[in-house]
C-alpha positions as CSV (number, residue, x, y, z in Angstrom):
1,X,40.3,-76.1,49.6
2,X,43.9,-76.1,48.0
3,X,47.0,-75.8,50.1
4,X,50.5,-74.9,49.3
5,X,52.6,-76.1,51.5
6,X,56.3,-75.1,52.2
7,X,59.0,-77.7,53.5
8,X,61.7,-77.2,55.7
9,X,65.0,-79.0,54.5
10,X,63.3,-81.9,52.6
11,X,60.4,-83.5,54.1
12,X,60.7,-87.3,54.3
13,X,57.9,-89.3,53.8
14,X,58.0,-92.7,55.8
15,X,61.3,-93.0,56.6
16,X,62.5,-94.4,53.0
17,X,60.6,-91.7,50.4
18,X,62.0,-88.0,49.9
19,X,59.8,-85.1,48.3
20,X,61.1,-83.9,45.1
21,X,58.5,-81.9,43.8
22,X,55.4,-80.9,43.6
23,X,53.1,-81.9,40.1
24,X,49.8,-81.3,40.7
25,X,46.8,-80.6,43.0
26,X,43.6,-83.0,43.5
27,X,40.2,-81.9,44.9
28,X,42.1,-82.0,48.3
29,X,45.8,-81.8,49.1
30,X,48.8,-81.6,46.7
31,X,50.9,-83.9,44.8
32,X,54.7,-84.3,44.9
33,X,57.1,-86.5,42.8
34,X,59.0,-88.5,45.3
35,X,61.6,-90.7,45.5
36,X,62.7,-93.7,47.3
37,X,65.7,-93.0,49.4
38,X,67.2,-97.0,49.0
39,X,66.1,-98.1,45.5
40,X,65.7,-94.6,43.9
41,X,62.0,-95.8,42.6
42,X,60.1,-92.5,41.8
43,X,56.7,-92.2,43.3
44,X,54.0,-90.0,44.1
45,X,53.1,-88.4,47.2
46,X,49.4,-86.5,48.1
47,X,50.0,-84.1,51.3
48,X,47.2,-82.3,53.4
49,X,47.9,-80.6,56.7
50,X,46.8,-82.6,59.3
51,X,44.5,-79.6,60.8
52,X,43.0,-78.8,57.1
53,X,39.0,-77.9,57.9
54,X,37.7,-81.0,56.0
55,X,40.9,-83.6,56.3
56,X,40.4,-86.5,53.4
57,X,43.4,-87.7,53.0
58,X,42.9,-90.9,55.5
59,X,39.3,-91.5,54.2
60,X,40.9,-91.4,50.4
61,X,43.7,-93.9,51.6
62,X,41.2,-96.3,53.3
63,X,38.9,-96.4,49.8
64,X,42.4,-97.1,47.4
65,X,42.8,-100.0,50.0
66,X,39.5,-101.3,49.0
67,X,39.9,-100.9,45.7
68,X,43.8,-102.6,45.6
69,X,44.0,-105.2,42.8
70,X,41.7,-103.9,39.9
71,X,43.2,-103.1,37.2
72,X,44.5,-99.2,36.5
73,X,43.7,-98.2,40.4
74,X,47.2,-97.2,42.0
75,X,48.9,-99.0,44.8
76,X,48.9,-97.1,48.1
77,X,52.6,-98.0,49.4
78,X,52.5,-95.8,52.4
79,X,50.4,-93.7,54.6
80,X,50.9,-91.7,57.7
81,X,51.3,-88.3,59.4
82,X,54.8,-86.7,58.7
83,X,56.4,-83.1,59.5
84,X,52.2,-81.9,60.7
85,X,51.0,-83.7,57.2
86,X,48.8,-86.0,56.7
87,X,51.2,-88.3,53.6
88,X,49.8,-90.9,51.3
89,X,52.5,-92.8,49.2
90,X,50.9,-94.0,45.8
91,X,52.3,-95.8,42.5
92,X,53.9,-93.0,40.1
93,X,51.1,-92.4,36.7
94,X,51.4,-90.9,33.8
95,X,50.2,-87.5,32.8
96,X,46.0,-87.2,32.8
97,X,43.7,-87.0,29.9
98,X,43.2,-83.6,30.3
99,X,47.1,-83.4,30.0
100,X,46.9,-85.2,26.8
101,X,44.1,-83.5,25.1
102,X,45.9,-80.3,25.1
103,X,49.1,-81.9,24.1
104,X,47.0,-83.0,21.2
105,X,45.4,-80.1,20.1
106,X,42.4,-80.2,22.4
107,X,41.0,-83.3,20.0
108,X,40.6,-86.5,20.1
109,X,40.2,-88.8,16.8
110,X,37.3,-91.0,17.2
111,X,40.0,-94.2,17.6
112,X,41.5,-92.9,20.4
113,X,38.1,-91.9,22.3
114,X,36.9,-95.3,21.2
115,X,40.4,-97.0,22.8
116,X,39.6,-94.6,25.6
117,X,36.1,-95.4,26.8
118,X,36.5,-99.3,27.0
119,X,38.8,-98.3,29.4
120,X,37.0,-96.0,31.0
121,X,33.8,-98.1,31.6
122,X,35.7,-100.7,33.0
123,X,37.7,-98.5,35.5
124,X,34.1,-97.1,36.7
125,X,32.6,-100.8,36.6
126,X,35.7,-101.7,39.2
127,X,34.8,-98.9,41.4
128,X,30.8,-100.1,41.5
129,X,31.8,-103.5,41.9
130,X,33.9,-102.8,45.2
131,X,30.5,-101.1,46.5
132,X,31.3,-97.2,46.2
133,X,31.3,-94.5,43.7
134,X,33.4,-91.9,42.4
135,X,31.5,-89.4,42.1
136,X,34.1,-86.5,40.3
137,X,34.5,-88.2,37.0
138,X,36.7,-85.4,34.5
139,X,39.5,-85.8,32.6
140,X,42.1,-84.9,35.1
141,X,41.3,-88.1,36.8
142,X,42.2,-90.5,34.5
143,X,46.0,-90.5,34.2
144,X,47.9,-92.9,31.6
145,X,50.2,-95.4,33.3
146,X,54.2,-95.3,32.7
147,X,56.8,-97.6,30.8
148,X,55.1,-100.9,30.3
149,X,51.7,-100.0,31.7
150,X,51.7,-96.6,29.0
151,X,48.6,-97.6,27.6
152,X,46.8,-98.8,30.7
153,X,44.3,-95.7,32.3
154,X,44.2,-95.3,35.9
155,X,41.8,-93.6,37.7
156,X,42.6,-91.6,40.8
157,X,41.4,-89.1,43.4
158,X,38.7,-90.5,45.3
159,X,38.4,-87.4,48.2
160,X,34.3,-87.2,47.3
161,X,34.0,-91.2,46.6
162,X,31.0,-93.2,48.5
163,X,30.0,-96.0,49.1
164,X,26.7,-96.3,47.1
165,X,25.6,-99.9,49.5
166,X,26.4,-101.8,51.8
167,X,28.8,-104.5,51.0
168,X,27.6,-107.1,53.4
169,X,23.8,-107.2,53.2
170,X,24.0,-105.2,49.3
171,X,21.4,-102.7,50.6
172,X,21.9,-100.1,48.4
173,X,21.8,-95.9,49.7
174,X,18.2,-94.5,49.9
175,X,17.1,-92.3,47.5
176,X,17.0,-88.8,48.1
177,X,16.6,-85.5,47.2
178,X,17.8,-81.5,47.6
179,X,21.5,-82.3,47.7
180,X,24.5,-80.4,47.2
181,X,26.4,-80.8,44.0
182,X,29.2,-83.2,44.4
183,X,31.7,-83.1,42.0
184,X,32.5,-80.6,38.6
185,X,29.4,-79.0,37.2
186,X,30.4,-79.4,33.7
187,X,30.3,-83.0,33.6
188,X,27.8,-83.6,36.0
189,X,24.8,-85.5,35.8
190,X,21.4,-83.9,34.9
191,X,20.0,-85.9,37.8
192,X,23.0,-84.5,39.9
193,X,22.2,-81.0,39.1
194,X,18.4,-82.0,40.3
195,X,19.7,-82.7,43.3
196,X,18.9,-86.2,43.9
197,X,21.4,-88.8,45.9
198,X,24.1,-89.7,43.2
199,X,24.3,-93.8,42.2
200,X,25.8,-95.5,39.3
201,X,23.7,-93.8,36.9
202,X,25.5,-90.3,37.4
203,X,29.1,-91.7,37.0
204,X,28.6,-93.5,33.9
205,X,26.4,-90.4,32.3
206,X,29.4,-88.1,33.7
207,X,31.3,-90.1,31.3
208,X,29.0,-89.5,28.3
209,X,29.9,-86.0,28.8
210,X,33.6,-86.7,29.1
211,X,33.7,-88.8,25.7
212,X,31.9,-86.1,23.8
213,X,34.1,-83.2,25.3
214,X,37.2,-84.8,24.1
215,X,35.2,-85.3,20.4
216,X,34.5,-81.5,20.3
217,X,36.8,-79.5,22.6
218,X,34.3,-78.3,24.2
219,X,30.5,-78.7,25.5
220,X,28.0,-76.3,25.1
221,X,27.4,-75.4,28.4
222,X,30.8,-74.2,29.1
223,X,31.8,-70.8,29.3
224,X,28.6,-69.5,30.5
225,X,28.4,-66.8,33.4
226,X,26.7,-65.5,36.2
227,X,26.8,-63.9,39.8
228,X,26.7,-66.8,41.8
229,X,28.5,-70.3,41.6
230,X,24.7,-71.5,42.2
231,X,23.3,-69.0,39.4
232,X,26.3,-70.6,37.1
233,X,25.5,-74.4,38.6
234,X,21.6,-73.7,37.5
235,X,22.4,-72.1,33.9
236,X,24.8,-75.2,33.0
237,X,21.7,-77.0,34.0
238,X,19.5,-75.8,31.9
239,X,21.8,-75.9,29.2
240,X,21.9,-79.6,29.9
241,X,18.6,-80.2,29.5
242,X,17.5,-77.9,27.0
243,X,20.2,-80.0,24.7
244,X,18.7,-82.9,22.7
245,X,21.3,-85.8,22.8
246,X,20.8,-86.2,18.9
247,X,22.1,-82.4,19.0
248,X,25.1,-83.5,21.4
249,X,26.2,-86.0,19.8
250,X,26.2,-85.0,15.9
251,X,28.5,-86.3,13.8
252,X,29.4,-88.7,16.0
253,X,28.2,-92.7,15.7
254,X,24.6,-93.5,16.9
255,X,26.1,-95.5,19.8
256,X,27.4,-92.3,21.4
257,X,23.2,-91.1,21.4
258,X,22.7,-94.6,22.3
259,X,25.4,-94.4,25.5
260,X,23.8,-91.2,27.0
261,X,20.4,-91.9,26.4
262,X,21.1,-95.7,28.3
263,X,22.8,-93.7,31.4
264,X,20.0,-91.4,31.7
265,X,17.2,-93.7,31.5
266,X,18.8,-96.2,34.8
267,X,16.6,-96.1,37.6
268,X,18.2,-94.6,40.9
269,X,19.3,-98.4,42.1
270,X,19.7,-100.1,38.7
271,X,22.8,-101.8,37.9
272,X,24.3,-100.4,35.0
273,X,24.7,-103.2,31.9
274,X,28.4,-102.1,31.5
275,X,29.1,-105.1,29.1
276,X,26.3,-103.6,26.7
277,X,28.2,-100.2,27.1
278,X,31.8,-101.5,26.1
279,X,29.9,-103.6,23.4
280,X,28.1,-100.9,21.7
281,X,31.6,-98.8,21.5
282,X,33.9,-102.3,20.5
283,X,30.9,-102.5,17.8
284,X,32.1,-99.1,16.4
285,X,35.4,-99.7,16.4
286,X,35.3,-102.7,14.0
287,X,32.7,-100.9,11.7
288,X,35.1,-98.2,11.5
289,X,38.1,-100.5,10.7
290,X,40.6,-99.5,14.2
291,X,43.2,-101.8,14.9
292,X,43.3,-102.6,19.2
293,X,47.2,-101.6,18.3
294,X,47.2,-98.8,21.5
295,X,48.5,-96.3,19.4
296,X,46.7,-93.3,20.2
297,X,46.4,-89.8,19.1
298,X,49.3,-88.9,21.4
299,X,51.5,-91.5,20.1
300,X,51.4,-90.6,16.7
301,X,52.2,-86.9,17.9
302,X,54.9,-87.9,19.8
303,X,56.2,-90.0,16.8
304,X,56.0,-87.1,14.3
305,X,57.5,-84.7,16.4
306,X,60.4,-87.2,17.1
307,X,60.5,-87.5,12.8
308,X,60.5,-83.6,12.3
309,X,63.3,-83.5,15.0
């Protein structure tokens, strides 16, 4: 559920941050630009009303918490309940991939996807290693960072996270079956779509997906239609698994079959090799000649617009 909210005067957030303006909406609550009152730091602010049906907003802050220190996962700086809202105060990003894709066209050269999903791997790989999962990987939750972190991804929203095992004992979640899709259909696992308890597996194959969307502008089992979100849910589905990989990924490197083919093949508890992942993409990337310079598709857009100025 998305809320609009409406402010009287201007809401303060924790006595020092003031709402600007609102930039975007995440699988629960809005986001705000904010500002610190004293140092005039910009910041963002996610808002839910503290009697929405399904309230998230405290679970989400408690997971950032336990993620703090990895690299590309924002800082939470605040959180309360303010003006009947509950208020997280976060690190300001960058705008998300999904952002950047259309900027660019809606394609991605294979450099920049390449730049992109060692990134990527290791953001996920951060999130397993603190013992939950993400469980809604897209583009609109990888954001780039700002001024000196530009080229640094960060990955946000974490509303439908979970912890996948213990972090005590290491017992890992039971397996099990006839579950409710968690997350966005289009780049949701095959196993997901089955059903079955979501572990590693499904984020890193969620990725697969998200790599060869920004390759093609599209994946084949988009746009289709039917009468019911369920109907919909079960036709992407079948699409998914009517698709050979070798057909998803033509054109691209073997690695790319390689990548999806290693996701779907991990048992339900199996620890992904994420080192082999980043490996078989770095291996690409010097066959192909790239430079690790960060300049990516974006950048050189940018630049040429700036030159045609």
């Amino acid at each position: 559920m998305i809320y609009e909210f409406t402010f009287k005067n201007d809401l303060r957030v924790g006595d020092k941050y003031r709402i600007v303006r609102k930039i975007g909406s995440g699988s629960f609550g809005e986001i705000y630009l904010g500002r610190n009152i004293i140092s005039g730091e910009e910041i963002a602010v996610k808002l839910e009303p503290v009697n929405a049906k399904y309230p998230q907003l405290q679970y989400e802050a408690r997971i950032y918490k336990y993620l703090a220190g990895g690299l590309g996962i924002p800082r939470v700086r605040w959180f309360g309940v303010e003006g009947g809202y509950n208020a997280m105060v976060l690190d300001l990003v960058g705008p998300s991939l999904e952002d950047l894709f259309n900027y660019c066209n809606r394609k991605f050269s294979l450099k920049t996807i390449l730049l992109l999903a060692d990134q990527l791997i290791s953001r996920i790989e951060h999130i397993h290693a603190r013992s939950f999962l993400h469980r809604d990987i897209k583009p609109d939750n990888f954001l780039m960072g700002i001024g000196k972190c530009g080229d640094q991804v960060h990955i946000i929203d974490f509303g439908l996270s979970k912890r996948y095992r213990d972090p005590q004992s290491g017992f890992h979640i039971p397996y099990r079956e006839n579950k409710d899709l968690t997350g966005t259909a289009r780049y949701a696992s095959i196993n997901s779509h089955l059903g079955i308890e979501q572990s590693r597996r499904d984020d890193l194959e969620a990725l697969g997906y998200v790599l060869l969307y920004f390759y093609r502008g599209y994946l084949p089992w988009q746009g289709l239609h039917a009468n019911t979100k369920k109907q919909k849910y079960d036709r992407i589905m079948e699409k998914k698994m009517a698709t050979p990989t070798e057909v998803l990924c033509r054109e691209l490197p073997n690695e790319f079959t390689t990548y999806l083919k290693y996701t779907r093949s991990l048992c339900f508890d199996e620890k992904p090799d994420y080192c082999y992942l980043r490996r078989i993409f770095r291996d690409v990337f010097v066959r192909e000649g790239f430079q690790y310079d960060s300049v990516f598709d974006w950048t050189i857009y940018n630049y040429e617009k700036m030159v045609q100025a």
